[in-house]
KELUMFI-388173 format. One record per residue (C-alpha): y, x, z. Coordinates in Angstrom, 1 decimal, m for minus. Layout:
% KELUMFI-388173
<north: Y east: X up: Z>
...
//
This chain:
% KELUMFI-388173
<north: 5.5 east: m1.6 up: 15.7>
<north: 5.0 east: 0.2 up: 18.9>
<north: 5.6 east: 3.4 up: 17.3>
<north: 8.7 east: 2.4 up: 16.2>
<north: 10.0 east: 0.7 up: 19.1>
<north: 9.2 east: 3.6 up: 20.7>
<north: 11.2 east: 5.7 up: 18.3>
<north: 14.2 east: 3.6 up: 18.4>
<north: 14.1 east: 2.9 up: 22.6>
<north: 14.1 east: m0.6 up: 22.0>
<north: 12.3 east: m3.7 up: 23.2>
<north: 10.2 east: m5.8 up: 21.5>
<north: 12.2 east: m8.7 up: 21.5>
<north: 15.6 east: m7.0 up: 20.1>
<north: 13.3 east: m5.9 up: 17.3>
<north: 12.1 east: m9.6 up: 16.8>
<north: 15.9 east: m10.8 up: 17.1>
<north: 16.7 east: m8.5 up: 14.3>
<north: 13.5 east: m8.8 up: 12.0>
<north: 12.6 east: m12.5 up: 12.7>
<north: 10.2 east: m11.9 up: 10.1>
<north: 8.2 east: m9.2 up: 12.4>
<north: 6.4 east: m5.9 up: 10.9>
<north: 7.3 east: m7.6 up: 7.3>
<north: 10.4 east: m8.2 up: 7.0>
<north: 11.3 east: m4.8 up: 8.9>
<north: 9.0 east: m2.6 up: 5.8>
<north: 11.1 east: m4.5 up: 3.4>
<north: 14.4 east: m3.6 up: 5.0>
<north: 12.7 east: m0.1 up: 5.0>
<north: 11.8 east: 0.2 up: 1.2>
<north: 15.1 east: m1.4 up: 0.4>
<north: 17.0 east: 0.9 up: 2.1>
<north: 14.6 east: 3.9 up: 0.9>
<north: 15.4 east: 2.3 up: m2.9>
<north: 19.1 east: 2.6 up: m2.0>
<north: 19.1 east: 6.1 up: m1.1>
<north: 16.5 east: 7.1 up: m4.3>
<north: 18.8 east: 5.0 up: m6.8>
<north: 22.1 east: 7.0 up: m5.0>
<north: 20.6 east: 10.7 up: m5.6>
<north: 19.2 east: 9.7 up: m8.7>
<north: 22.8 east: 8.1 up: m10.2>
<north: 24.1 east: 11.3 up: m8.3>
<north: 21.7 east: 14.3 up: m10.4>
<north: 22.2 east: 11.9 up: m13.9>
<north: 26.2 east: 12.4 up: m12.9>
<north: 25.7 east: 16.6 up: m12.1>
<north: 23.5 east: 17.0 up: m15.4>
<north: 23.5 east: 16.5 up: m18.8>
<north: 19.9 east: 14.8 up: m19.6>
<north: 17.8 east: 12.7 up: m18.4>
<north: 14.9 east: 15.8 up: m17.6>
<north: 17.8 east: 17.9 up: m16.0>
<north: 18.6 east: 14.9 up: m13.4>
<north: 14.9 east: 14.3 up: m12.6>
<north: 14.3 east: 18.3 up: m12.0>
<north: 17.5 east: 18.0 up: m9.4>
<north: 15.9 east: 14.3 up: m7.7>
<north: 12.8 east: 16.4 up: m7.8>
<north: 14.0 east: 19.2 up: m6.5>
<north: 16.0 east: 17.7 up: m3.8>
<north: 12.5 east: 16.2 up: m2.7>
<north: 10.6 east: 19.6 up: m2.4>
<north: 13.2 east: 21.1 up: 0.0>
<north: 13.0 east: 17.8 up: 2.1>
<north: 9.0 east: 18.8 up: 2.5>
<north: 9.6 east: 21.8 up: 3.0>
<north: 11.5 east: 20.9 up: 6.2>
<north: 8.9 east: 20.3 up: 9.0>
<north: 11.0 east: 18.3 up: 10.9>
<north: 11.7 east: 15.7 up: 7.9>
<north: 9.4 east: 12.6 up: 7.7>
<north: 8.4 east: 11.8 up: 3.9>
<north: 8.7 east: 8.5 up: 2.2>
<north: 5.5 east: 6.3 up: 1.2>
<north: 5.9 east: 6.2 up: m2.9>
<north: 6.8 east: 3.1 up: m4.4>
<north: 3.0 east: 2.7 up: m6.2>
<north: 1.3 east: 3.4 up: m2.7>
<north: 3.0 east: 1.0 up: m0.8>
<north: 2.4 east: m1.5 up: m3.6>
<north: m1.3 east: m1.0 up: m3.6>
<north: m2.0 east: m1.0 up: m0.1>
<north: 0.5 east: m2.7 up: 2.1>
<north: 1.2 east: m5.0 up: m0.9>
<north: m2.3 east: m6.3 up: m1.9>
<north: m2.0 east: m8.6 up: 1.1>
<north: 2.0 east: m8.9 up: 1.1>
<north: 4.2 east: m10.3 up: m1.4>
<north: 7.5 east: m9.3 up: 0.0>
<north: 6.5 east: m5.8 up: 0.2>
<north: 4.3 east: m5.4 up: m3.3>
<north: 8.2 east: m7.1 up: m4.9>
<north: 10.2 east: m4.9 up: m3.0>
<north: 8.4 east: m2.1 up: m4.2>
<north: 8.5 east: m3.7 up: m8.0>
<north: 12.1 east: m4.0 up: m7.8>
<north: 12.6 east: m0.5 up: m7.1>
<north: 10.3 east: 1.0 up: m9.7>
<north: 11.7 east: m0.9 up: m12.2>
<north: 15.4 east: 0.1 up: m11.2>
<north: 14.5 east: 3.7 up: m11.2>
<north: 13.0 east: 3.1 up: m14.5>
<north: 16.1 east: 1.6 up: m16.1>
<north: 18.1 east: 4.7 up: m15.1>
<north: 15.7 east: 6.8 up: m16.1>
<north: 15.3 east: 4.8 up: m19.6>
<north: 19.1 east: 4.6 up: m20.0>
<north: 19.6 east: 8.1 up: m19.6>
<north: 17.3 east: 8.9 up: m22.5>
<north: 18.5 east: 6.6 up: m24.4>
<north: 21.8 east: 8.6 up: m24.4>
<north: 19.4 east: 11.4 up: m24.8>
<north: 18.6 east: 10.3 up: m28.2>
<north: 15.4 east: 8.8 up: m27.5>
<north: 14.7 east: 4.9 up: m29.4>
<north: 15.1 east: 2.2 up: m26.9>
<north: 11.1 east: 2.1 up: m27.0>
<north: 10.3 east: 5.9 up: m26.8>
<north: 12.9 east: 5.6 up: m23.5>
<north: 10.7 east: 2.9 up: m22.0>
<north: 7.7 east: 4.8 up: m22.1>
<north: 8.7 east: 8.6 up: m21.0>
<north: 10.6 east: 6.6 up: m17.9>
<north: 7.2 east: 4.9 up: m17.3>
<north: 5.3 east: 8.0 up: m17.4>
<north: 8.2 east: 9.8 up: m15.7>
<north: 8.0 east: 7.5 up: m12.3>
<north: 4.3 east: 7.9 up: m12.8>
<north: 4.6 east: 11.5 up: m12.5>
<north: 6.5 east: 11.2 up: m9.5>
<north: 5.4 east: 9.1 up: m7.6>
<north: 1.9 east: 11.3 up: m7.8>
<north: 3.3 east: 14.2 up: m7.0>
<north: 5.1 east: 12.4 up: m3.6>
<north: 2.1 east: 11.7 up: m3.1>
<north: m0.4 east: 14.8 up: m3.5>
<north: 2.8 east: 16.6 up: m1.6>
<north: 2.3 east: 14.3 up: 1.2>
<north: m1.4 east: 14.8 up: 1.2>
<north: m1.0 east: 18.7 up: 0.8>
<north: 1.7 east: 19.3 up: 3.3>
<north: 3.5 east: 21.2 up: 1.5>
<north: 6.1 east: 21.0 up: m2.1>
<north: 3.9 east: 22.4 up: m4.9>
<north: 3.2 east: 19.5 up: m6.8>
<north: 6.7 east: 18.2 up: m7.1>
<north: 8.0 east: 22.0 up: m8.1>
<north: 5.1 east: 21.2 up: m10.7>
<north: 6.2 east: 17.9 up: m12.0>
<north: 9.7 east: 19.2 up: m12.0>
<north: 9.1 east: 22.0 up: m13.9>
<north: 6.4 east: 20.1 up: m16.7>
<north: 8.5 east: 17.4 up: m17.2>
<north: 11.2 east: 18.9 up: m19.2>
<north: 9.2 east: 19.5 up: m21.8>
<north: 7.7 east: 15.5 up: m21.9>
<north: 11.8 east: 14.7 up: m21.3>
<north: 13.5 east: 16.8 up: m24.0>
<north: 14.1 east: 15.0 up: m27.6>
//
């Protein structure tokens, strides 16, 4: 909380004014404003492409150059905030649900007009956030974009009826 009161040049009691809630409600503003800005650029790619694996190369794409930006701090996935912040928290391990399973439906809907079945759609969007969100992740642990280039470039084979 310090850190971030820090960041922001505020005092602790503005911060408690705002987020009642403390250091939970403010992550749950977080990830839903993080889910906001993922569902935006990923209605955005499935607008600028014609699949379902075109769009999530573009998302995934769009991620790499953000860590290849030094300056740019990453995102926590979804799945990692889930496990570790939201073992002990409710708020946080829904907030993270709700996302996933929103990225999921677009994900499923889009290959569905792919010409996927309804339950073949399910599963590749599953796998397809699982993907993902591990190579967020192994980025974040590397430092660097390789394994989203990776993903990004595998999953259009796993994505293409």
């Amino acid at each position: 909380m310090s850190m971030v009161l820090k960041a922001c040049g505020a005092q602790k009691g503005s911060l408690y004014h705002f987020f009642p809630g403390g250091k939970e409600e403010l992550l749950v503003a977080a990830i839903k404003k993080m889910r906001r800005y993922s569902i935006e650029h990923i209605q955005k790619c499935i607008g600028e492409t014609d699949s379902a694996a075109q769009a999530i190369k573009k998302h995934l794409q769009f991620l790499a150059k953000l860590f290849d930006r030094p300056s740019i701090t990453h995102g926590m996935p979804y799945l990692a905030l889930a496990a570790t912040v939201g073992e002990n928290n409710e708020s946080v391990r829904k907030a993270c649900e709700a996302a996933i399973k929103e990225i999921q439906s677009l994900y499923a809907g889009q290959l569905v007009k792919d010409g996927f079945s309804s339950k073949e759609a399910k599963s590749k969007a599953e796998f397809s956030i699982l993907a993902v969100e591990g190579a967020i992740l192994q980025a974040r642990l590397r430092g660097n974009s390789a394994p989203l280039k990776l993903v990004a470039s595998n999953l259009i084979e796993v994505l293409t009826p």
